[in-house]
The first five atom37 places (N, CA, C, CB, O) and aatype in JSON, in Angstrom:
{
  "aatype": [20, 20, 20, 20, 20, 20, 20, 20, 20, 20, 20, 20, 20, 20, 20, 20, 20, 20, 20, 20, 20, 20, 20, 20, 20, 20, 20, 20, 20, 20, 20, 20, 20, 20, 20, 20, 20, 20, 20, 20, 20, 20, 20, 20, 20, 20, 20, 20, 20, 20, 20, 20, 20, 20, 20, 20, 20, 20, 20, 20, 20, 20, 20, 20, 20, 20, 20, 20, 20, 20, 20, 20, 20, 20, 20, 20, 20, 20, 20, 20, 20, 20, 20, 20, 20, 20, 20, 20, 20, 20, 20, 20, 20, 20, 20, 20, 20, 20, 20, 20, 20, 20],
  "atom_mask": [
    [1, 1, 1, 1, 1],
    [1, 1, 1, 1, 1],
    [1, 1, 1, 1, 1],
    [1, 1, 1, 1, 1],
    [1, 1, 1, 1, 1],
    [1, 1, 1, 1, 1],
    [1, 1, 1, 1, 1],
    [1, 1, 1, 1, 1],
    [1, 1, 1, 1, 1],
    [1, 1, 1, 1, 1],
    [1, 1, 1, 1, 1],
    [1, 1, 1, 1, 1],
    [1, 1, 1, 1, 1],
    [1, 1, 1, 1, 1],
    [1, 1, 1, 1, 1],
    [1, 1, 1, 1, 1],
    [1, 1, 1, 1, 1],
    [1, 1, 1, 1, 1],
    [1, 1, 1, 1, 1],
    [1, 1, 1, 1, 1],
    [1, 1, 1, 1, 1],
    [1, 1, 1, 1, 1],
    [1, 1, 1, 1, 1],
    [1, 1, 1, 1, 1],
    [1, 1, 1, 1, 1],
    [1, 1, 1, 1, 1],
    [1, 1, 1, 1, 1],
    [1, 1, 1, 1, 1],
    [1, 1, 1, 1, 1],
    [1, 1, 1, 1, 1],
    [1, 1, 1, 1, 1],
    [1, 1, 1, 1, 1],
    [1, 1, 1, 1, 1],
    [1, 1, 1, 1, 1],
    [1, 1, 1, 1, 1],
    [1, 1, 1, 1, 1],
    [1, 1, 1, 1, 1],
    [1, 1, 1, 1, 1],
    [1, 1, 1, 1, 1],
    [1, 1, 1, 1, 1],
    [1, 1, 1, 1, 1],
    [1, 1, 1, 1, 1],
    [1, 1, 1, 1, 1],
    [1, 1, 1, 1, 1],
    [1, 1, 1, 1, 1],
    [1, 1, 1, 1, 1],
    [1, 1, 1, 1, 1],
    [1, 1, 1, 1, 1],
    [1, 1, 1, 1, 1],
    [1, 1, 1, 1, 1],
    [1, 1, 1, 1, 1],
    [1, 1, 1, 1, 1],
    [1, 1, 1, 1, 1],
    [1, 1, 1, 1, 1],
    [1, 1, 1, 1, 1],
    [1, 1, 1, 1, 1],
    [1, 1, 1, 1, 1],
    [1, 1, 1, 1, 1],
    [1, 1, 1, 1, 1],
    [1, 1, 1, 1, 1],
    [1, 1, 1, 1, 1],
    [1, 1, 1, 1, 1],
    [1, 1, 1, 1, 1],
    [1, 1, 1, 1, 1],
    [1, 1, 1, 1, 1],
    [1, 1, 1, 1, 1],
    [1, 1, 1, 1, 1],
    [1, 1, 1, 1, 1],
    [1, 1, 1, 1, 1],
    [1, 1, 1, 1, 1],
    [1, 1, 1, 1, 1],
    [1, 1, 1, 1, 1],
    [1, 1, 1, 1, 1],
    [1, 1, 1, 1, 1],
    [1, 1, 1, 1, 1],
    [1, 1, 1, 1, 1],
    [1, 1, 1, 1, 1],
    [1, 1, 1, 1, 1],
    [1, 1, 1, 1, 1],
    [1, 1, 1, 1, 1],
    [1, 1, 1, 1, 1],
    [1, 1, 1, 1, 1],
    [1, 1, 1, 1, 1],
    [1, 1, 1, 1, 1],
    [1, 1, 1, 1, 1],
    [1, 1, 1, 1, 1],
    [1, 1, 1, 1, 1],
    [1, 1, 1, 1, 1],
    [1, 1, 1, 1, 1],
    [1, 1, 1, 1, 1],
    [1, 1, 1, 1, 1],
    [1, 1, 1, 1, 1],
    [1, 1, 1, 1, 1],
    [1, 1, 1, 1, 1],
    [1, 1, 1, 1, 1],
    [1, 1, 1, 1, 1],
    [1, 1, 1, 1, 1],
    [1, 1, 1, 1, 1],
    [1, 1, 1, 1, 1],
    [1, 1, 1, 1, 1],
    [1, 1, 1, 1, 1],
    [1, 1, 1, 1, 1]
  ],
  "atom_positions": [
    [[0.86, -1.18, 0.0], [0.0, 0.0, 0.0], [0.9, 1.24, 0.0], [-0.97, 0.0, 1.24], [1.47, 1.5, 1.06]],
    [[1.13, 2.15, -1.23], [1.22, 3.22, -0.99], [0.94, 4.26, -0.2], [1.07, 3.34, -1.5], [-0.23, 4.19, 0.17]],
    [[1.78, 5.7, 0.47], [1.55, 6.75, 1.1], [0.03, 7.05, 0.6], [2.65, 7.8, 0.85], [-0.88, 6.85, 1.41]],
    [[-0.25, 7.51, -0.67], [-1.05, 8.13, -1.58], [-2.79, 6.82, -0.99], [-0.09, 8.0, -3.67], [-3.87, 7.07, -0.47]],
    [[-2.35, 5.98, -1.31], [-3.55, 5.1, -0.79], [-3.94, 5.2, 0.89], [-3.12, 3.48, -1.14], [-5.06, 5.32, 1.38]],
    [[-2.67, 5.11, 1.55], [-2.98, 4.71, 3.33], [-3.71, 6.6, 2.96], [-0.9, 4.28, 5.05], [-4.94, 6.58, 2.97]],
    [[-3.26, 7.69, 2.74], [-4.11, 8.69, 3.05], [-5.3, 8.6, 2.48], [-3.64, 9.8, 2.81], [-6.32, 9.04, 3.02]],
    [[-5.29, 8.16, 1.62], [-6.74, 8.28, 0.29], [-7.82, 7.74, 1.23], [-6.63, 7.0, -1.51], [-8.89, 8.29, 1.46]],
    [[-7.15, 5.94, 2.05], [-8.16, 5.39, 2.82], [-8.57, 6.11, 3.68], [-7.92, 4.38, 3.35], [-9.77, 6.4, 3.58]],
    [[-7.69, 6.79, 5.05], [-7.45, 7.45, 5.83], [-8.84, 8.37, 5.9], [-6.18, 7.96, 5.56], [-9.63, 8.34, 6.84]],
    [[-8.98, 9.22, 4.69], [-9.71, 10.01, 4.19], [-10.68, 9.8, 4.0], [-9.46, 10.38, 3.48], [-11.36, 10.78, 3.73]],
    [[-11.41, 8.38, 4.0], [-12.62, 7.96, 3.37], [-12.5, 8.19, 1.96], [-13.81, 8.63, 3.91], [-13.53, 8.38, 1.31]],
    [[-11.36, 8.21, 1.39], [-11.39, 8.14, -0.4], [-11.33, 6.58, -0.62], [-9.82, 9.01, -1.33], [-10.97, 5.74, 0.2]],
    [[-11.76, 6.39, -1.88], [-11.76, 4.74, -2.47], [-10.67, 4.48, -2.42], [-12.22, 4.31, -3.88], [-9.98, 5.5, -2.3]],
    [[-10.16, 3.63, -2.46], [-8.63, 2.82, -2.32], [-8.17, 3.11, -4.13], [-8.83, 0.56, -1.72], [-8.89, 2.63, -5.0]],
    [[-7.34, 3.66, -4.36], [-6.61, 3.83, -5.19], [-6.85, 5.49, -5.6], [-6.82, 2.74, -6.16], [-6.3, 5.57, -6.69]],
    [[-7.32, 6.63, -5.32], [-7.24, 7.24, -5.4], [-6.2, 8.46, -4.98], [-7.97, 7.01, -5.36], [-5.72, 8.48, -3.84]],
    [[-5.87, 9.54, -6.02], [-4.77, 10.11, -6.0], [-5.2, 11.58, -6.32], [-3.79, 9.44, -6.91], [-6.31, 12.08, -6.48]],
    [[-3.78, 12.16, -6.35], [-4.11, 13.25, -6.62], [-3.91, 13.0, -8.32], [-3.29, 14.36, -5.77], [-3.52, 11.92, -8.76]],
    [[-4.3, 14.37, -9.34], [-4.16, 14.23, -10.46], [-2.78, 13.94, -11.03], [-4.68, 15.15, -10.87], [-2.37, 13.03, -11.74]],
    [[-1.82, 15.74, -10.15], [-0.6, 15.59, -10.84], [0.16, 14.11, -10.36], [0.32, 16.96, -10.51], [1.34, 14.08, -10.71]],
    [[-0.37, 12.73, -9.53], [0.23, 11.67, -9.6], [-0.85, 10.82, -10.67], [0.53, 11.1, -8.1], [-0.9, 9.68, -10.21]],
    [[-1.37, 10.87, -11.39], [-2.01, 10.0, -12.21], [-0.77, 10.11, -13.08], [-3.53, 10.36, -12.79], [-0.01, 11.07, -13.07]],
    [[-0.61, 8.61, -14.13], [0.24, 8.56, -14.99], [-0.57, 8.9, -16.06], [0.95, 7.4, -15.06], [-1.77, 8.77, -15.84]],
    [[-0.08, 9.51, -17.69], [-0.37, 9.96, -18.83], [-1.01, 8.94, -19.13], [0.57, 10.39, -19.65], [-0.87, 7.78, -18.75]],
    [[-2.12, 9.64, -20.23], [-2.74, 8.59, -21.13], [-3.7, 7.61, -20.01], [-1.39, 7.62, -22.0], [-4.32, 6.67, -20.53]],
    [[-3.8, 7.78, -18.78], [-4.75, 6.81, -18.44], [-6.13, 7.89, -17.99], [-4.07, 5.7, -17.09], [-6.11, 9.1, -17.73]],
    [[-7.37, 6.86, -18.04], [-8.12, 8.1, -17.73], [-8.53, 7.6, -16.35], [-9.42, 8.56, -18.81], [-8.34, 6.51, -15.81]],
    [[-9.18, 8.8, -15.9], [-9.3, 8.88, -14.32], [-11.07, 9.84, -13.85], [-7.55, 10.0, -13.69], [-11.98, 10.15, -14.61]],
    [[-10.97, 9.99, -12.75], [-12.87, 10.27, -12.42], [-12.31, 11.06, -11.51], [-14.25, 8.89, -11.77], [-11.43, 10.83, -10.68]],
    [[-13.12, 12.28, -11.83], [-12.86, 13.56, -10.16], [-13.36, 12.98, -9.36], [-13.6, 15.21, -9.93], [-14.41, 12.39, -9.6]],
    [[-12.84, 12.95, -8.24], [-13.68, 12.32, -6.93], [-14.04, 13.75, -6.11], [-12.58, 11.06, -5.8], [-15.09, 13.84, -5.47]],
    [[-13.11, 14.81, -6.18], [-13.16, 15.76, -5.2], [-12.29, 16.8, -5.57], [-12.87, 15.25, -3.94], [-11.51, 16.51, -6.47]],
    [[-12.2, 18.2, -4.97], [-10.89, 19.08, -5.03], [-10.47, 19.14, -3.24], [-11.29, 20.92, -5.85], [-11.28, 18.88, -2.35]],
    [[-9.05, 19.53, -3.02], [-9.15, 20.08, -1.79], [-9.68, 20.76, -1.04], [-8.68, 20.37, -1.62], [-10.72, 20.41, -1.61]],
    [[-10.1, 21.56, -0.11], [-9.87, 22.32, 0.41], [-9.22, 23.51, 0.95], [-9.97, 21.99, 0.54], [-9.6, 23.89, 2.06]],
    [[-8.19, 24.24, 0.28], [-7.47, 24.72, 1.71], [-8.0, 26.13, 1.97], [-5.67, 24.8, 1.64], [-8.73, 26.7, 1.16]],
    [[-7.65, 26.62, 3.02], [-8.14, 27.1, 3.7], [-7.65, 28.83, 3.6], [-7.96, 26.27, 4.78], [-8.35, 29.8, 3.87]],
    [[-6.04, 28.81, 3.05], [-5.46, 30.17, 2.84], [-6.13, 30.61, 1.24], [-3.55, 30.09, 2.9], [-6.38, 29.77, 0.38]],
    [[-6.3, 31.77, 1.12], [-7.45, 32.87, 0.03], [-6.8, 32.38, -1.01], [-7.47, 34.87, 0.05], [-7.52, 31.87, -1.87]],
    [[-5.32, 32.36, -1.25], [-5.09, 32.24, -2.67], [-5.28, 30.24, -3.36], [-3.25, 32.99, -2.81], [-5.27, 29.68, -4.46]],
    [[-5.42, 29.85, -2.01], [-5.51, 28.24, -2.9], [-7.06, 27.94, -2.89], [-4.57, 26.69, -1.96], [-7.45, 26.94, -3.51]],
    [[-7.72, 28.52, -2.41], [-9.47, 28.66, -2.11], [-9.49, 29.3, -3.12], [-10.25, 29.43, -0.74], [-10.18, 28.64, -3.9]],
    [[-9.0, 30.62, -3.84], [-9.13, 31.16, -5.22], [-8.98, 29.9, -6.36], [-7.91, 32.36, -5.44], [-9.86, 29.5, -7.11]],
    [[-8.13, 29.61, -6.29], [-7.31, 29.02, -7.39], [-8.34, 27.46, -7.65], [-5.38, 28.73, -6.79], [-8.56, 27.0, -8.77]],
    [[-8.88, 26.84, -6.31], [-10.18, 25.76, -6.29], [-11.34, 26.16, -6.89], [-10.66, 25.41, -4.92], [-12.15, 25.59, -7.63]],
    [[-11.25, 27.23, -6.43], [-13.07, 28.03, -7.2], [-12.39, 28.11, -8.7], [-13.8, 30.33, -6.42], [-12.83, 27.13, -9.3]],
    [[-11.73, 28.68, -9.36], [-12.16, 28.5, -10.45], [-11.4, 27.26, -11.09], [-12.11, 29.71, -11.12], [-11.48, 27.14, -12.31]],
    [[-10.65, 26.32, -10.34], [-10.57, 24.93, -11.2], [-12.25, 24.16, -11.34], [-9.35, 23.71, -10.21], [-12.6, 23.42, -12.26]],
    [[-12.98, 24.53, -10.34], [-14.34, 24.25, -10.06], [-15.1, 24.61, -11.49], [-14.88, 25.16, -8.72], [-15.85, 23.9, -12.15]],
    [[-14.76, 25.59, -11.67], [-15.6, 26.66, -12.38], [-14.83, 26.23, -13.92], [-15.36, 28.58, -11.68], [-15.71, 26.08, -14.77]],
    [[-14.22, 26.12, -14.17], [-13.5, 25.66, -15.55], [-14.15, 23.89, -16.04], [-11.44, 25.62, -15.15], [-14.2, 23.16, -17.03]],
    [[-14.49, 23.91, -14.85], [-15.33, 22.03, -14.71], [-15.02, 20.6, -14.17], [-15.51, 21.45, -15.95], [-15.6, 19.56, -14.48]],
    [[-14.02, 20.78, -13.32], [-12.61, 19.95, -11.94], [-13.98, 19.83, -11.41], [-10.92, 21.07, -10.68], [-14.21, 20.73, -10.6]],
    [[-15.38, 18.67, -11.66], [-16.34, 18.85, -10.52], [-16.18, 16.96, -10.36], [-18.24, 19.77, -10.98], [-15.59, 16.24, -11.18]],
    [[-16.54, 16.72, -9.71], [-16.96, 15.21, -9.13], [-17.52, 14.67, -10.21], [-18.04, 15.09, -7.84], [-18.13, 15.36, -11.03]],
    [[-17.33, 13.2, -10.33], [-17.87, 12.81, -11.76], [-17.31, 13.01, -12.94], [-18.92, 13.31, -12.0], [-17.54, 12.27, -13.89]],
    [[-16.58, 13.96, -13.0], [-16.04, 14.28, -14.71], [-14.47, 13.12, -15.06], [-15.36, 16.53, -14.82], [-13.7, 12.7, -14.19]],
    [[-14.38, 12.86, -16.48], [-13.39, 12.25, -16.69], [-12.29, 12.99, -17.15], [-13.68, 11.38, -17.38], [-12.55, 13.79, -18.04]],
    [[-11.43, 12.94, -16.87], [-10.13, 13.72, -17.28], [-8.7, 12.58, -17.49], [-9.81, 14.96, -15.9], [-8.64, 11.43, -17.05]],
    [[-7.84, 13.17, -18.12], [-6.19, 12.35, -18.82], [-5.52, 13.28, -19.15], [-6.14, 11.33, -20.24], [-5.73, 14.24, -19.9]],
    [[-4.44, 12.84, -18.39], [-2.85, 14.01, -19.04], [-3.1, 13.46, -20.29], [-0.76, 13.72, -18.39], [-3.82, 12.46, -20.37]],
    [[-2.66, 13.9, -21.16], [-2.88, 14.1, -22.57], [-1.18, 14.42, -22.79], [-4.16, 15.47, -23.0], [-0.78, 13.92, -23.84]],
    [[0.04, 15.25, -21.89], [0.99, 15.46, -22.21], [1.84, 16.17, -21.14], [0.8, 15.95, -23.26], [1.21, 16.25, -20.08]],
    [[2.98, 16.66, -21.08], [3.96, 16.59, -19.97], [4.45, 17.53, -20.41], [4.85, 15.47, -19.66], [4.21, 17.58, -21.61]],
    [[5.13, 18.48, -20.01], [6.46, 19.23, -19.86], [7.8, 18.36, -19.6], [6.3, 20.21, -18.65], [7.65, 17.53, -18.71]],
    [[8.74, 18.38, -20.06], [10.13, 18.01, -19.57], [11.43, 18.94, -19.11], [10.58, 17.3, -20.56], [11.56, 19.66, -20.09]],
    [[12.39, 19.3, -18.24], [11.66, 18.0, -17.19], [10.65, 18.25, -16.32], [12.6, 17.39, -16.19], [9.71, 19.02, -16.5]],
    [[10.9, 17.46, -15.25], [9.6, 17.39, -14.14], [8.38, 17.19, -13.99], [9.4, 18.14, -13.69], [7.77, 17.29, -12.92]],
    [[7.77, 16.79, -15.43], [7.06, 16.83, -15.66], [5.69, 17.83, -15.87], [7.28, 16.21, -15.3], [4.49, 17.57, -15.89]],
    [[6.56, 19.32, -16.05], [5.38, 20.45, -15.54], [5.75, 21.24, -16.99], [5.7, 21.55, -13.69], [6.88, 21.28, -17.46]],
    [[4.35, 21.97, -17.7], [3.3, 21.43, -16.31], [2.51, 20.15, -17.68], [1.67, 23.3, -15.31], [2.86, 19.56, -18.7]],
    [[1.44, 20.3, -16.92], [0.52, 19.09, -17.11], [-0.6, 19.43, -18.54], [-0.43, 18.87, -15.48], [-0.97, 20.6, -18.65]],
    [[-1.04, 18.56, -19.43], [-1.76, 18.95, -20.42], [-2.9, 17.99, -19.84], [-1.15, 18.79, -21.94], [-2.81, 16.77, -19.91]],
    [[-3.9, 18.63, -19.32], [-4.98, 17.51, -18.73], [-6.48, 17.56, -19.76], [-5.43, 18.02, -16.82], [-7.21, 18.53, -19.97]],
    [[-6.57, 16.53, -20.13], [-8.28, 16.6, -21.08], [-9.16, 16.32, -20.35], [-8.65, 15.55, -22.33], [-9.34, 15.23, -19.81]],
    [[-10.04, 17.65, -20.2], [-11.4, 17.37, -19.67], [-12.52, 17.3, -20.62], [-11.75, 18.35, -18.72], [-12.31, 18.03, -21.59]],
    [[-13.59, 16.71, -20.67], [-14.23, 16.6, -21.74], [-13.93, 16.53, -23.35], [-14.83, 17.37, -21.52], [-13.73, 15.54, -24.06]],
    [[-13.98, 18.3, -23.77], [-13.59, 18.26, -25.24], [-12.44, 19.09, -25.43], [-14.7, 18.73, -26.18], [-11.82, 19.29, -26.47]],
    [[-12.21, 19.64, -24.02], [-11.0, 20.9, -23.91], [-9.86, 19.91, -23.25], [-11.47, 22.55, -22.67], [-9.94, 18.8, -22.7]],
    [[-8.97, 20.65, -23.49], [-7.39, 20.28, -22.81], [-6.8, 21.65, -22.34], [-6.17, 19.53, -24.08], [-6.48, 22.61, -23.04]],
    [[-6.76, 21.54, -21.23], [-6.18, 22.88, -19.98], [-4.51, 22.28, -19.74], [-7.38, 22.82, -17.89], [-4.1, 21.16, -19.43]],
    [[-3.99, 23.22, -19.97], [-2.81, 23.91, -19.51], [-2.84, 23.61, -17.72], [-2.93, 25.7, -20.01], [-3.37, 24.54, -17.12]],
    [[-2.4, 22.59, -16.92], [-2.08, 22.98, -15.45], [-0.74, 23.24, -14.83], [-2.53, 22.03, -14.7], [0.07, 22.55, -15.45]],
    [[-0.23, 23.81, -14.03], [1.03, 23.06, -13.2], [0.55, 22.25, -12.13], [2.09, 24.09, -12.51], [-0.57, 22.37, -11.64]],
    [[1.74, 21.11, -11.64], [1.69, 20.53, -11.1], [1.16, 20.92, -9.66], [2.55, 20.12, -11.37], [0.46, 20.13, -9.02]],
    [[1.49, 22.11, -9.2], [0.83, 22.43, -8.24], [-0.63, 22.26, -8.19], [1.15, 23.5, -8.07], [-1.24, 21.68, -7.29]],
    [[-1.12, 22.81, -9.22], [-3.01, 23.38, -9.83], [-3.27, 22.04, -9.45], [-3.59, 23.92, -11.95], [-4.01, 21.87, -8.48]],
    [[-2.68, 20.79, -10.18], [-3.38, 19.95, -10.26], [-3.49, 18.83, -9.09], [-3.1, 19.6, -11.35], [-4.27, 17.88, -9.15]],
    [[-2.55, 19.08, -7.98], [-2.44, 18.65, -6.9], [-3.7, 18.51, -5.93], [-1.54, 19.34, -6.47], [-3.99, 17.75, -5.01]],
    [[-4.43, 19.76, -6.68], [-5.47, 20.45, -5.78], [-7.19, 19.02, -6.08], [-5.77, 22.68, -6.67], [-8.3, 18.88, -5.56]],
    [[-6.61, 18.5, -6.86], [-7.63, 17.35, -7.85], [-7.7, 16.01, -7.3], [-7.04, 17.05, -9.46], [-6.53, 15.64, -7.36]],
    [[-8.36, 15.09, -6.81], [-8.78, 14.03, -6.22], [-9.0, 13.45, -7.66], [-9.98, 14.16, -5.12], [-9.42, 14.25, -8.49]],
    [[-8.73, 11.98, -8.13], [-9.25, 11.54, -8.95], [-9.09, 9.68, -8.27], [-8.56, 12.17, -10.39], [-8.33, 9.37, -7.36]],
    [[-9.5, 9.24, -8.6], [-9.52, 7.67, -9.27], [-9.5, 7.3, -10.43], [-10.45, 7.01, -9.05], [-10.34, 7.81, -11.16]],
    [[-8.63, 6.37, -10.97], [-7.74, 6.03, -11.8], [-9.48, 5.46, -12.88], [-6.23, 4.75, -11.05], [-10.45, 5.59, -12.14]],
    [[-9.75, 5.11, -13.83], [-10.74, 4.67, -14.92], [-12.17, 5.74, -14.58], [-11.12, 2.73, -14.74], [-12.5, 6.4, -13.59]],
    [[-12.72, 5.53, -15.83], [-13.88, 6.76, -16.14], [-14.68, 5.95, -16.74], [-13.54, 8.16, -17.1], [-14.14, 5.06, -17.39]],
    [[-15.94, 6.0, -16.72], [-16.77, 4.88, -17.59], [-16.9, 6.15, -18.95], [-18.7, 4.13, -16.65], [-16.99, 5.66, -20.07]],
    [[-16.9, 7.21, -18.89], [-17.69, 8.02, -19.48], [-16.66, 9.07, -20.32], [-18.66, 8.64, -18.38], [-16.78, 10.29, -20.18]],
    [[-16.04, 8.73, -20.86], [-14.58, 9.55, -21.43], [-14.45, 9.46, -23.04], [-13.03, 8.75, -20.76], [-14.71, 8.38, -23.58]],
    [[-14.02, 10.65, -23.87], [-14.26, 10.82, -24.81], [-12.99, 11.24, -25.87], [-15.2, 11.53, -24.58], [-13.23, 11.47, -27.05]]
  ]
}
């Protein structure tokens, strides 16, 4: 069991759930949730990943990478593909398969 899982459980998240920027490319994955936090500028930065469409239910896939470090992140939501950094996307709860992905 991974760190990423013992918290996910910890949390009452499903067992295999992660954050986004740890999903690997090309696989698709299901919002489960965004964070929380609590200081104005990462509560900004949630509202409008919210608002761009980061909602529960949606399917999303890195689509592509930056090198190195992988940043930032080319993530497909629906029919769009957003620009994130790794930070942004930290902020993203997902589980790994989507029934509903396009």
């Amino acid at each position: 069991m991974t760190t990423t899982t013992i918290a996910a459980s910890a949390a009452g998240m499903p067992t295999g759930a992660m954050s986004l920027d740890n999903l690997p490319s090309h696989q698709w994955a299901t919002v489960l949730d965004l964070e929380r936090p609590t200081d104005t500028d990462g509560h900004d930065l949630v509202l409008r990943l919210t608002e761009i469409g980061f909602v529960p239910g949606e399917a999303v896939r890195i689509v592509a990478s930056g090198v190195p470090g992988r940043e930032p992140l080319a993530v497909r939501l629906g029919h769009t593909t957003f620009a994130l950094r790794r930070y942004e996307a930290a902020f993203i709860r997902v589980t790994p398969g989507a029934e509903h992905h396009g």
